[in-house]
PDB file of N, H, CA, C and O in Angstrom:
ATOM      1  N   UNK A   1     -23.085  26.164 -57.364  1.00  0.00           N
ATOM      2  CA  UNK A   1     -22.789  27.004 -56.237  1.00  0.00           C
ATOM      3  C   UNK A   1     -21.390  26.676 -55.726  1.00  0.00           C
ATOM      4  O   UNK A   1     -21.073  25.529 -55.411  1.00  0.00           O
ATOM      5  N   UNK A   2     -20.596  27.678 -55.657  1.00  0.00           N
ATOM      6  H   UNK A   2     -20.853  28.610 -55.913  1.00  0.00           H
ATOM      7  CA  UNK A   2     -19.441  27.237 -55.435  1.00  0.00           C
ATOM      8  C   UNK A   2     -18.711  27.788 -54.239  1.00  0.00           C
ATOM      9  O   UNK A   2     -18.389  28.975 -54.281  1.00  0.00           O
ATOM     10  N   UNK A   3     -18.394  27.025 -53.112  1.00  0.00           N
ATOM     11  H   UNK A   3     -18.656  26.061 -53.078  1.00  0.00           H
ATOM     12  CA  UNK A   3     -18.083  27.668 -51.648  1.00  0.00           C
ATOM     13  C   UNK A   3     -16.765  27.778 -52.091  1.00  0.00           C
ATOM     14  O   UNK A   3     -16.164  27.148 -52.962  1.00  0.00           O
ATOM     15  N   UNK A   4     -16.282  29.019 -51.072  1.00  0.00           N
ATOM     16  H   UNK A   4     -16.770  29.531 -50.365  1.00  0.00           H
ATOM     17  CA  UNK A   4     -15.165  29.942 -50.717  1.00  0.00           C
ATOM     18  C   UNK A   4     -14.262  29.384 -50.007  1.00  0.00           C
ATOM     19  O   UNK A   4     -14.365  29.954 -48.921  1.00  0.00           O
ATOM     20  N   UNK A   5     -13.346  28.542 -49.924  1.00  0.00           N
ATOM     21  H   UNK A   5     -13.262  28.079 -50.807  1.00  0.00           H
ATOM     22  CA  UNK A   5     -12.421  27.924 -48.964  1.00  0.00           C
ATOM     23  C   UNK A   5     -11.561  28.737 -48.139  1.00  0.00           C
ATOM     24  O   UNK A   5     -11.127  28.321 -47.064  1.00  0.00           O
ATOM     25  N   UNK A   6     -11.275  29.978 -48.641  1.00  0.00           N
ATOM     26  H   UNK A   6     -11.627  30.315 -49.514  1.00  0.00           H
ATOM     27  CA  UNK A   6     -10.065  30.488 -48.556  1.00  0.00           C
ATOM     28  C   UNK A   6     -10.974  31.685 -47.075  1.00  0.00           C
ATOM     29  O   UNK A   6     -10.278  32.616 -46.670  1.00  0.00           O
ATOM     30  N   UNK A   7     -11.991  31.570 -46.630  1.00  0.00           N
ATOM     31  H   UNK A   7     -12.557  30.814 -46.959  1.00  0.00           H
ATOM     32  CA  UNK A   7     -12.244  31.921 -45.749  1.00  0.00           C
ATOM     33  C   UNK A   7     -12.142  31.462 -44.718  1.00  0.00           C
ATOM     34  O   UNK A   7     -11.595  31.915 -43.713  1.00  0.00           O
ATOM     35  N   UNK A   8     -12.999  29.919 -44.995  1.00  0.00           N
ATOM     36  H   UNK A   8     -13.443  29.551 -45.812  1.00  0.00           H
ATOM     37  CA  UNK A   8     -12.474  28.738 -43.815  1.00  0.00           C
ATOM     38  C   UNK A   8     -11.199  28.898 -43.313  1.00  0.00           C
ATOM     39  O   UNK A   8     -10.963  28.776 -42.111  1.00  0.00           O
ATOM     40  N   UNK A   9     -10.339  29.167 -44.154  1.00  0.00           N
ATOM     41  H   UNK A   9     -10.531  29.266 -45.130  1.00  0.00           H
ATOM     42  CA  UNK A   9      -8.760  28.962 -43.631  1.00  0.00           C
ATOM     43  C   UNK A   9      -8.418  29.748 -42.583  1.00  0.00           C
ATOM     44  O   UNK A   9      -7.785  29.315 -41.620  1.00  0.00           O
ATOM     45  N   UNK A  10      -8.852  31.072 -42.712  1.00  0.00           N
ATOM     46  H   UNK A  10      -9.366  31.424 -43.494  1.00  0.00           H
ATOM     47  CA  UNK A  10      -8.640  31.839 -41.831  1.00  0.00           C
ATOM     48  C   UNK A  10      -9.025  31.613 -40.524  1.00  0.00           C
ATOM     49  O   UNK A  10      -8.393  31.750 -39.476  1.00  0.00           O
ATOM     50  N   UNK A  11     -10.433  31.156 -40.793  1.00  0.00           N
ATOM     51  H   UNK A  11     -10.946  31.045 -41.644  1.00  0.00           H
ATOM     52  CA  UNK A  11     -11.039  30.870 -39.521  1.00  0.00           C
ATOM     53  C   UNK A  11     -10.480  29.496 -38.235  1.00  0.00           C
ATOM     54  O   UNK A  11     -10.480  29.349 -37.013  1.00  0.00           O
ATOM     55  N   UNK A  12     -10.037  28.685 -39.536  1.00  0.00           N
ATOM     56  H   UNK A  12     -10.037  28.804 -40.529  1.00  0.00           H
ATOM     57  CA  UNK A  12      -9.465  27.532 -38.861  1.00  0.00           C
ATOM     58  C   UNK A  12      -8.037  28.477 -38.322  1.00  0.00           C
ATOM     59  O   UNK A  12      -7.915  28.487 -37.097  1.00  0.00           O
ATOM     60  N   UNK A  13      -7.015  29.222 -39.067  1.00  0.00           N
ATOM     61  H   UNK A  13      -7.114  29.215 -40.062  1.00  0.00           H
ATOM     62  CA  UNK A  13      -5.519  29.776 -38.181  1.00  0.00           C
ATOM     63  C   UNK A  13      -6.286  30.438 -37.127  1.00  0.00           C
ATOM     64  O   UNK A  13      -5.888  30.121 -36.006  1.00  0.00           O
ATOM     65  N   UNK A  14      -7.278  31.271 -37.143  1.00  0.00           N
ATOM     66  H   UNK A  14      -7.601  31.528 -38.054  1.00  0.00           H
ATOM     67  CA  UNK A  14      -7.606  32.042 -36.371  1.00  0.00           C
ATOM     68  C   UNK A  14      -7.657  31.392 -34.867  1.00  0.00           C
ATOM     69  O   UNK A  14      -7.050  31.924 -33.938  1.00  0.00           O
ATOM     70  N   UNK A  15      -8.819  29.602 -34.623  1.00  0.00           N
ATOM     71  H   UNK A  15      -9.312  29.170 -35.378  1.00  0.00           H
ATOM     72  CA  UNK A  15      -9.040  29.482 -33.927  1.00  0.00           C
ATOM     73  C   UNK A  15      -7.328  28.230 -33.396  1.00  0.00           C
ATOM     74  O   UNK A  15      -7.521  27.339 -32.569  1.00  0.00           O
ATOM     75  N   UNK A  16      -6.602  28.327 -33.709  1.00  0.00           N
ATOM     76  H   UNK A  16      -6.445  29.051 -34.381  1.00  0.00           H
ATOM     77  CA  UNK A  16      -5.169  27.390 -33.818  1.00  0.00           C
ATOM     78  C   UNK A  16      -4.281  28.491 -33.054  1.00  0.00           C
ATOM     79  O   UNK A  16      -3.460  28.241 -32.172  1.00  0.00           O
ATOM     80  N   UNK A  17      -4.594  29.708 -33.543  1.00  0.00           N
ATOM     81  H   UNK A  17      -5.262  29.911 -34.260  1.00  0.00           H
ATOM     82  CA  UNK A  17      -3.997  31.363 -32.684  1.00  0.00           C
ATOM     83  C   UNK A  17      -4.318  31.598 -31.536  1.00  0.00           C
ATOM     84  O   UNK A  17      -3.675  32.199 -30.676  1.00  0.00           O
ATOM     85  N   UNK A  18      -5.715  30.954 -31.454  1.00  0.00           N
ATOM     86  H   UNK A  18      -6.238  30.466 -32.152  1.00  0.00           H
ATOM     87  CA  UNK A  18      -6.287  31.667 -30.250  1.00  0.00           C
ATOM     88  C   UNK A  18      -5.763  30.330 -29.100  1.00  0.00           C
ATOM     89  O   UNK A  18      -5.247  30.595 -28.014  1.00  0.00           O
ATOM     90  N   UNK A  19      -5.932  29.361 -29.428  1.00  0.00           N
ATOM     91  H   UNK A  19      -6.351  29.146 -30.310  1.00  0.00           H
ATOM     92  CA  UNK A  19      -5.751  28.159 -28.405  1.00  0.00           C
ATOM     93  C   UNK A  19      -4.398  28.412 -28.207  1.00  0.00           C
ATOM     94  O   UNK A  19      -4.030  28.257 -27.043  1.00  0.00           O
ATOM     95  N   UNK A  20      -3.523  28.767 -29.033  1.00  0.00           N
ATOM     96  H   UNK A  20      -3.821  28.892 -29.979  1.00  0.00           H
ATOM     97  CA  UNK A  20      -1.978  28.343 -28.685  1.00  0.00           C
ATOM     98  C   UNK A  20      -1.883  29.841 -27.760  1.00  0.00           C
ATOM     99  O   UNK A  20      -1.195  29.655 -26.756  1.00  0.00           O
ATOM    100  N   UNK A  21      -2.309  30.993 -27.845  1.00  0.00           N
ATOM    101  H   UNK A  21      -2.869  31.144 -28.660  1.00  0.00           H
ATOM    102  CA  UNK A  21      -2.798  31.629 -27.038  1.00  0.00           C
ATOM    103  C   UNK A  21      -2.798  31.574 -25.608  1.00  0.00           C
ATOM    104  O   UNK A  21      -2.077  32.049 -24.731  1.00  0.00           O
ATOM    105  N   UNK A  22      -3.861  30.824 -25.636  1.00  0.00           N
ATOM    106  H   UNK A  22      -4.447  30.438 -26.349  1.00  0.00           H
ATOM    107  CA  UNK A  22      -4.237  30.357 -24.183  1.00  0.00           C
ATOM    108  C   UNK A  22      -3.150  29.288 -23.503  1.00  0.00           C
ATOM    109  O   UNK A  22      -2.548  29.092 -22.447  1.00  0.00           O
ATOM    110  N   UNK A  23      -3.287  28.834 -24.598  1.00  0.00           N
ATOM    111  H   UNK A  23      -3.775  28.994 -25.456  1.00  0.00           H
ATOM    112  CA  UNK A  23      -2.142  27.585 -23.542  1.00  0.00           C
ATOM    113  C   UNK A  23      -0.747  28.599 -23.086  1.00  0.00           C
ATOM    114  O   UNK A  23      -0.179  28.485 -22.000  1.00  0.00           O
ATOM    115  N   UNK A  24      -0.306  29.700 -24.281  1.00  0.00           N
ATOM    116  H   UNK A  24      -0.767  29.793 -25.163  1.00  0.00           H
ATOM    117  CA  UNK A  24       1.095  30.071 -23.802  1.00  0.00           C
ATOM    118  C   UNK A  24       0.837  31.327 -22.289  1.00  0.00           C
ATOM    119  O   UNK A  24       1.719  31.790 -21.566  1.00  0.00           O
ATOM    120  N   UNK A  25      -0.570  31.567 -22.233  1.00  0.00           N
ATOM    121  H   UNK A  25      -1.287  31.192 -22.821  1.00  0.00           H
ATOM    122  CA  UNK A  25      -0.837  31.792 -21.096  1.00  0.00           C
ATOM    123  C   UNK A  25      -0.838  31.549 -19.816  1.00  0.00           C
ATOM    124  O   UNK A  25      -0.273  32.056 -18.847  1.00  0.00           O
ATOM    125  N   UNK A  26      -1.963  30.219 -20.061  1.00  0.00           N
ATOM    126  H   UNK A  26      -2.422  29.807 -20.848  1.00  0.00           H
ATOM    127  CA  UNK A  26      -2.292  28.844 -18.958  1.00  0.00           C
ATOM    128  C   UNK A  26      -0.555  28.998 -18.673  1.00  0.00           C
ATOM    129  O   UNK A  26      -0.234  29.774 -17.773  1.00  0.00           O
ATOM    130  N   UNK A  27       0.444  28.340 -19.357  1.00  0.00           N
ATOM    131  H   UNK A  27       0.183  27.709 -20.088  1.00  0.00           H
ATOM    132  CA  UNK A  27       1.876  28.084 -18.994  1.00  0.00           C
ATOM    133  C   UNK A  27       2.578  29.672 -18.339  1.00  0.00           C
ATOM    134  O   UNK A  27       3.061  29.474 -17.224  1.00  0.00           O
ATOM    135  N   UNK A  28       2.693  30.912 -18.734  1.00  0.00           N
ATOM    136  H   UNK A  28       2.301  31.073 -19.639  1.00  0.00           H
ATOM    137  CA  UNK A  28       3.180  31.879 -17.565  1.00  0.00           C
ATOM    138  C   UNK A  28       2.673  31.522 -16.650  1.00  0.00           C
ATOM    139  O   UNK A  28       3.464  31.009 -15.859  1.00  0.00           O
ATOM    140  N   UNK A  29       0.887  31.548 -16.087  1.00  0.00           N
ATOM    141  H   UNK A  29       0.244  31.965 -16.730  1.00  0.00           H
ATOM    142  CA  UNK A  29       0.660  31.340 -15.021  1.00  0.00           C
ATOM    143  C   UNK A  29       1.242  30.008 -13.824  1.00  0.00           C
ATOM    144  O   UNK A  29       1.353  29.965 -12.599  1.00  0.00           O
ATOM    145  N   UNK A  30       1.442  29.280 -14.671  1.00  0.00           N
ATOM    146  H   UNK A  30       1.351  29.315 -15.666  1.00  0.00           H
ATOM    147  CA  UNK A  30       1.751  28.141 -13.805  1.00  0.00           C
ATOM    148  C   UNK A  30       2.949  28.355 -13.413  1.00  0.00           C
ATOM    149  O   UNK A  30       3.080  27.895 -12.279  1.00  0.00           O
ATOM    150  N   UNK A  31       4.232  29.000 -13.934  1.00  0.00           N
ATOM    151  H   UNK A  31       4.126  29.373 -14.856  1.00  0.00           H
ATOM    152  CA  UNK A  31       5.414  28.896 -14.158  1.00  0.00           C
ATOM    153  C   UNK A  31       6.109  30.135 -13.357  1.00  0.00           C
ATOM    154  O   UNK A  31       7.040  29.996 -12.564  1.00  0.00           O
ATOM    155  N   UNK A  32       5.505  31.339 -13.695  1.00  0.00           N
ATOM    156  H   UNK A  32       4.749  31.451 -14.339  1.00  0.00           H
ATOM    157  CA  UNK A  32       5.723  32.615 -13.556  1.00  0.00           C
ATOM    158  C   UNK A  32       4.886  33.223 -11.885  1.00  0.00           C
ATOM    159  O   UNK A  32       5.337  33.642 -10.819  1.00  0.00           O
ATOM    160  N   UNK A  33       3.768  33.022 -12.322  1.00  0.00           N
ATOM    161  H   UNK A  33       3.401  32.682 -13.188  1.00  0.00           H
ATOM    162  CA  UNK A  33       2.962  33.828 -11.258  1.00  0.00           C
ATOM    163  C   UNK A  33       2.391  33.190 -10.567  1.00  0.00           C
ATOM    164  O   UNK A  33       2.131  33.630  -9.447  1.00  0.00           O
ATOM    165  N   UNK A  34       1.951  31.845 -10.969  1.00  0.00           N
ATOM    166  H   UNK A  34       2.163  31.487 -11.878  1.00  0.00           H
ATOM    167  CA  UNK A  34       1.497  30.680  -8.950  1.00  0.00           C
ATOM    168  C   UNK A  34       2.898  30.020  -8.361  1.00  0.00           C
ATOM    169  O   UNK A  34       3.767  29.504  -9.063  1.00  0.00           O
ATOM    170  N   UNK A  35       2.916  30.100  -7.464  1.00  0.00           N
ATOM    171  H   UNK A  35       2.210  30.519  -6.894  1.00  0.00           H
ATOM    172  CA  UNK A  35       3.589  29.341  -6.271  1.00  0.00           C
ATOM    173  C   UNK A  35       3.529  28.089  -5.957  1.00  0.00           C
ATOM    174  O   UNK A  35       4.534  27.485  -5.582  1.00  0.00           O
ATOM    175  N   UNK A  36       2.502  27.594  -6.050  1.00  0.00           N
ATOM    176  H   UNK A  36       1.686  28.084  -6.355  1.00  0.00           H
ATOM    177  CA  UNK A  36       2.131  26.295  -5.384  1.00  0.00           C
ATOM    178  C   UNK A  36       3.513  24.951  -5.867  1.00  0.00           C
ATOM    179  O   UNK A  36       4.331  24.329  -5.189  1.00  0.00           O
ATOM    180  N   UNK A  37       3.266  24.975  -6.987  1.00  0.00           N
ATOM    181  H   UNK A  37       2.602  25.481  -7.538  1.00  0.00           H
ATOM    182  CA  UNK A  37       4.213  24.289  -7.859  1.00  0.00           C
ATOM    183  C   UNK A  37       5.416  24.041  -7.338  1.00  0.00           C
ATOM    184  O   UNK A  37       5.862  22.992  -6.873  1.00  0.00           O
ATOM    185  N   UNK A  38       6.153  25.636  -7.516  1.00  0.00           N
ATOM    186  H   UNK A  38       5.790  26.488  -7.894  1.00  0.00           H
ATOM    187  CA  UNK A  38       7.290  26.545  -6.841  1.00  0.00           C
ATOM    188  C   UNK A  38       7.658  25.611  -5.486  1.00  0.00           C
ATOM    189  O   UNK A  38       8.609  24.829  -5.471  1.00  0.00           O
ATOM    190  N   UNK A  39       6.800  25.814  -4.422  1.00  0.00           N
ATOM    191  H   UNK A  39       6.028  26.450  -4.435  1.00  0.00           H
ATOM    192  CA  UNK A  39       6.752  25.409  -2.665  1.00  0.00           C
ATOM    193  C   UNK A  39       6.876  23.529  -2.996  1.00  0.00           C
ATOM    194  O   UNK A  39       7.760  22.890  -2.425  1.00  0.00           O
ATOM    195  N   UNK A  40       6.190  23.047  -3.663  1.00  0.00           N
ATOM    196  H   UNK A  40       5.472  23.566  -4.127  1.00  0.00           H
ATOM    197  CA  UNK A  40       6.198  21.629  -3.540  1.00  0.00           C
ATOM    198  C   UNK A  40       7.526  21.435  -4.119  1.00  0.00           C
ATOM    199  O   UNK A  40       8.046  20.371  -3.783  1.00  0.00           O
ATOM    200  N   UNK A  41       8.101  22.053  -4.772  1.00  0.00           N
ATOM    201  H   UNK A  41       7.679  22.918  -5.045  1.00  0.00           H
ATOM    202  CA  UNK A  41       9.104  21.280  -5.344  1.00  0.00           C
ATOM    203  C   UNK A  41      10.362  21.327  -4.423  1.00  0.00           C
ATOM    204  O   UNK A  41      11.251  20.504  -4.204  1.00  0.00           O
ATOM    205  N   UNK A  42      10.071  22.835  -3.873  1.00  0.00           N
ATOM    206  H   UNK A  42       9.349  23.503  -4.051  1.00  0.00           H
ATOM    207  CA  UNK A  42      11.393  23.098  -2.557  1.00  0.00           C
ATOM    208  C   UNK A  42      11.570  22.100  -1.809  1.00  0.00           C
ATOM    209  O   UNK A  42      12.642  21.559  -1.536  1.00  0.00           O
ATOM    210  N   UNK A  43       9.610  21.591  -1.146  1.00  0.00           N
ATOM    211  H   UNK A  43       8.739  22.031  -1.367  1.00  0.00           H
ATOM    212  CA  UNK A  43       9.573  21.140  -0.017  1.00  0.00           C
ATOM    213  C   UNK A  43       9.834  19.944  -0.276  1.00  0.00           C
ATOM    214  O   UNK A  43       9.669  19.301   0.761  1.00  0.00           O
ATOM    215  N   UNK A  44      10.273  19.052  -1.410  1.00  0.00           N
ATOM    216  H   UNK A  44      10.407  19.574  -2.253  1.00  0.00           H
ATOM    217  CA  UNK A  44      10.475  17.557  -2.505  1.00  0.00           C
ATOM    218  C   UNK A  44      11.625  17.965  -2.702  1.00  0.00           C
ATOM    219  O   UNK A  44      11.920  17.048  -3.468  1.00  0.00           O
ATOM    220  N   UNK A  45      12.743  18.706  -2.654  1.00  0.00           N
ATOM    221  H   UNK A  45      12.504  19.451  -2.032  1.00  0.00           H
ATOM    222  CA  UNK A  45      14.483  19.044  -2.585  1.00  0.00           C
ATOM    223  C   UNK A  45      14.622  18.817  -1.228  1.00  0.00           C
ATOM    224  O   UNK A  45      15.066  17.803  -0.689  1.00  0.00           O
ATOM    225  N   UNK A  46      14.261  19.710  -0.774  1.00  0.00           N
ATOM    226  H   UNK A  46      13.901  20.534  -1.212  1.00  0.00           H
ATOM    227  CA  UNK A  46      14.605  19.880   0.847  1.00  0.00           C
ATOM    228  C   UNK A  46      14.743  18.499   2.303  1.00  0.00           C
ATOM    229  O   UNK A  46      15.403  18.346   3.331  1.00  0.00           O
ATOM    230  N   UNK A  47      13.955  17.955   1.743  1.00  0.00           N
ATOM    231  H   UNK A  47      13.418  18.078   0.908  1.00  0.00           H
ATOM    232  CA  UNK A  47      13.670  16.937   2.798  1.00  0.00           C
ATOM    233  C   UNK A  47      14.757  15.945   2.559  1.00  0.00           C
ATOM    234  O   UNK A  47      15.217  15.540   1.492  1.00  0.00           O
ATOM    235  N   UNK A  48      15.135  15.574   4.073  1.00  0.00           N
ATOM    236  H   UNK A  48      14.761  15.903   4.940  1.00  0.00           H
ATOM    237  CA  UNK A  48      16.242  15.470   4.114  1.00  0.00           C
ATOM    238  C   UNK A  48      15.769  14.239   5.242  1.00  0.00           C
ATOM    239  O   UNK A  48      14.984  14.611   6.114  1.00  0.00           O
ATOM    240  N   UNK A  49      16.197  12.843   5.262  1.00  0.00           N
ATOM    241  H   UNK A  49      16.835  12.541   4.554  1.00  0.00           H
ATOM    242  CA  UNK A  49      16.129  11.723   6.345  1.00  0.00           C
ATOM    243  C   UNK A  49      17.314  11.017   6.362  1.00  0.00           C
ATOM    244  O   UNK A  49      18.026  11.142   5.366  1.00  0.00           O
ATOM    245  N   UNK A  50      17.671  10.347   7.205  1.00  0.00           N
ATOM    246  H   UNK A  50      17.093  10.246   8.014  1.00  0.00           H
ATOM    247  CA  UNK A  50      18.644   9.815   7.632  1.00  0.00           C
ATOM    248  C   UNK A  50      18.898   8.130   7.836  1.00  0.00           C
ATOM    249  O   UNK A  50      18.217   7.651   8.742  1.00  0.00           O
ATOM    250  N   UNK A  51      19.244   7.760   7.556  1.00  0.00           N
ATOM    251  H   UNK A  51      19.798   8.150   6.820  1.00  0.00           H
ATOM    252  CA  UNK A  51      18.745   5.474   7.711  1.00  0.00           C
ATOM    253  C   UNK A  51      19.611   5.620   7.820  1.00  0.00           C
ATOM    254  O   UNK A  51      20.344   6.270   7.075  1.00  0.00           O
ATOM    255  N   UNK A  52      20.006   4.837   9.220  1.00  0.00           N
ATOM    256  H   UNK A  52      19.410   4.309   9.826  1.00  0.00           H
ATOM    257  CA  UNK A  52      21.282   4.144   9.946  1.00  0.00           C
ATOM    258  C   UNK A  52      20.724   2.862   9.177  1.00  0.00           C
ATOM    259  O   UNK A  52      19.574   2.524   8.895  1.00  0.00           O
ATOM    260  N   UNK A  53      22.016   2.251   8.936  1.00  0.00           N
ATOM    261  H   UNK A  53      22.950   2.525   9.165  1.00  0.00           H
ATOM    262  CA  UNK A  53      22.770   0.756   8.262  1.00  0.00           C
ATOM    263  C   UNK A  53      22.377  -0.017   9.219  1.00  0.00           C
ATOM    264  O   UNK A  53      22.522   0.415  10.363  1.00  0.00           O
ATOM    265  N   UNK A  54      21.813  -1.280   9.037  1.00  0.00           N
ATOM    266  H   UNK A  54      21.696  -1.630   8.108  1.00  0.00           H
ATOM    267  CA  UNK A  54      21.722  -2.540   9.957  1.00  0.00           C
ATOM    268  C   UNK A  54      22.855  -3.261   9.925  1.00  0.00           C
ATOM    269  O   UNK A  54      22.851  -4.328   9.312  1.00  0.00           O
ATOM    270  N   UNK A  55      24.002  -2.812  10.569  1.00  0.00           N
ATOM    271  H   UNK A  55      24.005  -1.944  11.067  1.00  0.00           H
ATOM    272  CA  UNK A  55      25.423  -4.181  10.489  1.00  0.00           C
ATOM    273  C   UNK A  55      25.035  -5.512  10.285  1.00  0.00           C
ATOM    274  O   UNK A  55      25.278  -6.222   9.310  1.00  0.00           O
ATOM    275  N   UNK A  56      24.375  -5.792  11.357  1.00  0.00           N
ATOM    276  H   UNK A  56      24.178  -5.215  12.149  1.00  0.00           H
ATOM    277  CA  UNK A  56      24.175  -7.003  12.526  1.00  0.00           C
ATOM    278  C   UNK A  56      25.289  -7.043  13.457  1.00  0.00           C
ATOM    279  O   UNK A  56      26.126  -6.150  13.592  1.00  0.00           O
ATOM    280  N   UNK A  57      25.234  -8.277  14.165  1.00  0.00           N
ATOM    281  H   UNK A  57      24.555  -9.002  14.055  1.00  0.00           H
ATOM    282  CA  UNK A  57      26.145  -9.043  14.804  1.00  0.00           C
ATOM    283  C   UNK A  57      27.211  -9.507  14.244  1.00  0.00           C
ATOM    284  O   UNK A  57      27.453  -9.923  13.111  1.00  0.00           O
ATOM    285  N   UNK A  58      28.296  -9.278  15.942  1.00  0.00           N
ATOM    286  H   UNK A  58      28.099  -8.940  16.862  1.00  0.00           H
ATOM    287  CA  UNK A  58      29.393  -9.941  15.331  1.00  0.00           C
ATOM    288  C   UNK A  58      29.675 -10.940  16.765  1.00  0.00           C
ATOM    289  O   UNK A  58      29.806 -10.609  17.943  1.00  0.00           O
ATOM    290  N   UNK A  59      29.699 -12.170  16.158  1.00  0.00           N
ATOM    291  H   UNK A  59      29.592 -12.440  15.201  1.00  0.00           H
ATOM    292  CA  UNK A  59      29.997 -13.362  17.430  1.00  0.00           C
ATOM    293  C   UNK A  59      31.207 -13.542  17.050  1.00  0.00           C
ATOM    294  O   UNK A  59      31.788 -13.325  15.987  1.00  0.00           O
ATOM    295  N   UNK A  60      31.634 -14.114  18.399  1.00  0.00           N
ATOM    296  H   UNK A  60      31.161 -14.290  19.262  1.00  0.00           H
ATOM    297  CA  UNK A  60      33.067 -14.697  18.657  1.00  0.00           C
ATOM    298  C   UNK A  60      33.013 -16.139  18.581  1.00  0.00           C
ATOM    299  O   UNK A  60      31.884 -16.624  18.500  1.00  0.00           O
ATOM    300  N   UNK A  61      34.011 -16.926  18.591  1.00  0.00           N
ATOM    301  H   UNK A  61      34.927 -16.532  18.657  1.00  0.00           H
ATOM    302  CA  UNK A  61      34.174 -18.449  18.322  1.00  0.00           C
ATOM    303  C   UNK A  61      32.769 -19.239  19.474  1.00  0.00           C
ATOM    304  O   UNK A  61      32.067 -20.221  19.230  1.00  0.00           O
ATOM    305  N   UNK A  62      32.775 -18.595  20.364  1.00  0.00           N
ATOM    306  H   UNK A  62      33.345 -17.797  20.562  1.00  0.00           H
ATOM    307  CA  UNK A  62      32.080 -19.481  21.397  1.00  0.00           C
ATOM    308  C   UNK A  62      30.200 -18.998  21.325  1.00  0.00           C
ATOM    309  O   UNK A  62      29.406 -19.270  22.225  1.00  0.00           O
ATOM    310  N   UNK A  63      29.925 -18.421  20.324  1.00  0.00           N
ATOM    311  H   UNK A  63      30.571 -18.200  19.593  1.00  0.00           H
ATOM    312  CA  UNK A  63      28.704 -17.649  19.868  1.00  0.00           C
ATOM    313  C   UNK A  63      28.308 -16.736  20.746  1.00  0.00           C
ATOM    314  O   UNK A  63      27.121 -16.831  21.058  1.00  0.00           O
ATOM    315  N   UNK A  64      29.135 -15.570  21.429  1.00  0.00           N
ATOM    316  H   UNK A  64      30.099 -15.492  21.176  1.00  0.00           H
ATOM    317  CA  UNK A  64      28.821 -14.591  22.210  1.00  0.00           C
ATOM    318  C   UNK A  64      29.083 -13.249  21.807  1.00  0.00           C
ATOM    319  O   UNK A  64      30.237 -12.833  21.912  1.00  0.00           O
ATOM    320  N   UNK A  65      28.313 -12.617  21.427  1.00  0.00           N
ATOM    321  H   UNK A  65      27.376 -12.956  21.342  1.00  0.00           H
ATOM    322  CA  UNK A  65      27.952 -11.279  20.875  1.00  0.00           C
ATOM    323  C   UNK A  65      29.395 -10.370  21.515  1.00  0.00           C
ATOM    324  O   UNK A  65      29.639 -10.190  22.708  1.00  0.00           O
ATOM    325  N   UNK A  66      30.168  -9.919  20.409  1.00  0.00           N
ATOM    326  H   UNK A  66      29.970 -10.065  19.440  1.00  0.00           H
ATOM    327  CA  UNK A  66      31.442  -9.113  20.840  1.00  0.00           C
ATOM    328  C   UNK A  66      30.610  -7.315  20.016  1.00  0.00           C
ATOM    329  O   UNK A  66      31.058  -6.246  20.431  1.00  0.00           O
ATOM    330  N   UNK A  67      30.025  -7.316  19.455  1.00  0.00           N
ATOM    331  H   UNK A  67      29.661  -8.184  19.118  1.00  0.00           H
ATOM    332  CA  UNK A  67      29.448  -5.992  18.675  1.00  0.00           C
ATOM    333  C   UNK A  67      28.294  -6.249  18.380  1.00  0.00           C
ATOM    334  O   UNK A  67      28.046  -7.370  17.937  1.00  0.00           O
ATOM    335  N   UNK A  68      27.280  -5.306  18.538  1.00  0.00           N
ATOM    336  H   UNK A  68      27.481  -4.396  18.898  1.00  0.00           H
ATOM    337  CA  UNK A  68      25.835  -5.418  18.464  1.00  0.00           C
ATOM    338  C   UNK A  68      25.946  -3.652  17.792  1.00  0.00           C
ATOM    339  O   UNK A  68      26.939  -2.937  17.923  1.00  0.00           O
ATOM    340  N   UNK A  69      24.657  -3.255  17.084  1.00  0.00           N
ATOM    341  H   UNK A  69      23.849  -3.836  16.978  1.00  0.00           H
ATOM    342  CA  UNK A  69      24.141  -2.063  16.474  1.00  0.00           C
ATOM    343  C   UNK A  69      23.335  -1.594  17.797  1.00  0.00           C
ATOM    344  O   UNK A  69      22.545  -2.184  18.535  1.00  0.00           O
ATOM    345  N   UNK A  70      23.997   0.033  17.782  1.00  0.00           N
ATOM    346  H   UNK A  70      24.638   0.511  17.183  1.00  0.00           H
ATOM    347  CA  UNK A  70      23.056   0.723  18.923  1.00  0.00           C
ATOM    348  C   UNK A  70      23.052   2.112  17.570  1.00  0.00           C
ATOM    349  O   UNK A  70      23.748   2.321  16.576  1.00  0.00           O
ATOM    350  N   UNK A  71      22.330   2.545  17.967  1.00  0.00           N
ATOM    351  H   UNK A  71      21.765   2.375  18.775  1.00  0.00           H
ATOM    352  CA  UNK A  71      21.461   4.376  16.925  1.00  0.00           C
ATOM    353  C   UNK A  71      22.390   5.442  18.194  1.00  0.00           C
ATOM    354  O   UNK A  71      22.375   5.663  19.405  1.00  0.00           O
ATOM    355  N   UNK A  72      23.067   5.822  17.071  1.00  0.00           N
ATOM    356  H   UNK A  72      23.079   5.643  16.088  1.00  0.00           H
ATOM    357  CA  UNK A  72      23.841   7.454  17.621  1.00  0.00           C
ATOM    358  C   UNK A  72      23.481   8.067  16.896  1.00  0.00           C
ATOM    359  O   UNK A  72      23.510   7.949  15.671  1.00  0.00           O
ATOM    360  N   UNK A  73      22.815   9.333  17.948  1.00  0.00           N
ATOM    361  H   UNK A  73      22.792   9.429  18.943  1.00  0.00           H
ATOM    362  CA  UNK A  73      22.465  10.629  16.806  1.00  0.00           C
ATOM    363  C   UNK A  73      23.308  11.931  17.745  1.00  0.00           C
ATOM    364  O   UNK A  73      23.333  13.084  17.316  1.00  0.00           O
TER     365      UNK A  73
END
């Protein structure tokens, strides 16, 4: 009895067609037509904070604070 290989084959491209399929689908949707993605990434550019530098102190010969750090905004 001698099986047919050359059917299998098909069946195996067939189901290799259909997945790559889906995935090149799954990927428009994510890319193309949801948002969510889109908004997080703006809102992960966008943000924007500010860190003032800690100088320190600056003493004079006799150890008395001539400049100290104050926050200007």
């Amino acid at each position: 009895m001698k099986k047919n290989f050359s059917d299998w084959k098909y069946v195996i491209i067939a189901i290799f067609v259909i997945v790559g399929v889906i995935f090149l689908i799954r990927i428009f949707y994510l890319q193309v037509i949801n948002d969510s993605y889109f908004l997080s990434a703006e809102n992960n550019v966008l943000r924007q904070t500010t860190i003032y530098p800690n100088r320190g102190l600056i003493f004079d010969w006799n150890e008395n604070i001539m400049v100290f750090d104050e926050a200007a905004l």
